[in-house]
C-alpha positions, 0 to 999 in steps of 0.5 A: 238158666238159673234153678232154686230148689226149695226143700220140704215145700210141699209140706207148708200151708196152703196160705203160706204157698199163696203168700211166698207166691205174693212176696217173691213176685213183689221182690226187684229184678225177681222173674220165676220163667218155670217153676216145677213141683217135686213130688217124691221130694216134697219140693219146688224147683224154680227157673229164674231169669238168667240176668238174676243174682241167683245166691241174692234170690236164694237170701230173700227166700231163705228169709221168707222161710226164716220162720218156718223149721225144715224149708230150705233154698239151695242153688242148684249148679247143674241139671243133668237129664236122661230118659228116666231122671233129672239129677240136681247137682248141689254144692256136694250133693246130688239129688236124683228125681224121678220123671213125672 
């Protein structure tokens, strides 16, 4: 599976949700499976397809939120979960999340 995590999400307009909502579903070869909001982050995690060309997918949302100071796409390269948490692993960083 493929993950996008969006930093600082949660602390965009409403409009502006609806509106990436409206634009990455108009966007080629751009399927969300699962999408996962992070509340102690302030961010959203989104499940592509496999087939997806995720660092392209991540270009198109880092130029949607362009205008927008403090959002930001990362490719998320591998999930570990336990009982308690997931880990999100970056490039160099790890980020632990609560379960809900």
């Amino acid at each position: 599976m493929k993950f996008i995590y969006i930093k600082n999400y949660l602390e965009i307009p409403r409009e502006e949700k609806l509106n990436f909502f409206k634009f990455i579903s108009s966007v080629d070869n751009l399927t969300i499976m699962k999408q996962r909001v992070v509340f102690s982050e302030n961010s959203l995690l989104l499940n592509f397809k496999e087939a997806t060309n995720v660092q392209k997918a991540k270009e198109t949302i880092e130029g949607f939120f362009e205008t927008i100071p403090n959002v930001s796409a990362h490719v998320v390269n591998q999930i570990i979960q336990d009982k308690d948490s997931v880990i999100l692993e970056f490039n160099n960083k790890k980020l632990r999340v609560e379960r809900d």
